[in-house]
C-alpha positions in Angstrom: 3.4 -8.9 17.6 1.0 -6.1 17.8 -2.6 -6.4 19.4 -3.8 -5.3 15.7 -2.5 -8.4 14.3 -3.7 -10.5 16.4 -7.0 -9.7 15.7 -6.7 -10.6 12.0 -5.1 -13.8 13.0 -7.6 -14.9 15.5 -10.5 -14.1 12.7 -8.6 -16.3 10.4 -8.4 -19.0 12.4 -11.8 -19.0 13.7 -13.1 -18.5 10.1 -11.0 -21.4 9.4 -12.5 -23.7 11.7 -15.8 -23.1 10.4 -14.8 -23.4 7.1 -13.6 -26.5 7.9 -16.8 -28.2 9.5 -18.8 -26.8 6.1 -16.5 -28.5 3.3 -15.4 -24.6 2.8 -12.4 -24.3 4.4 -10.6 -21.6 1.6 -13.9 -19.4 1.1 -14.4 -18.9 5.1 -10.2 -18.3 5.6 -10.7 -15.2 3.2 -14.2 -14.6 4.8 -12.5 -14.2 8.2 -9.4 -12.1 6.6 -12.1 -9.8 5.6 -13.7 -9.6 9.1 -10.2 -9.5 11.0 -9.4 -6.3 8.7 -12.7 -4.2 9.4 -11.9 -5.0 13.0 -8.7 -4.0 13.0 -9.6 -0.3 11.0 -12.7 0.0 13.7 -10.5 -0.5 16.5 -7.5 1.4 15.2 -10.5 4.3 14.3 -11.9 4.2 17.8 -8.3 4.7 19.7 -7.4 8.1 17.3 
């Protein structure tokens, strides 16, 4: 597993967790997907 991934999975799950104390569980997943990808450019971006 790279270290890229596991920045989209760890956004997922945290958006996850917040989704699920709102009632919004789905909405904050895809919120967090979102997130975990501009991460995951900006950090690939800043190693090149």
């Amino acid at each position: 597993m790279k270290m890229n991934d596991l920045i989209i999975y760890g956004c997922v799950i945290i958006g996850a967790g917040i989704g699920l104390l709102t009632g919004n569980a789905f909405q904050f997943v895809l919120i967090g997907l979102g997130v975990g990808f501009l991460l995951q450019y900006l950090a690939g971006k800043s190693q090149h």
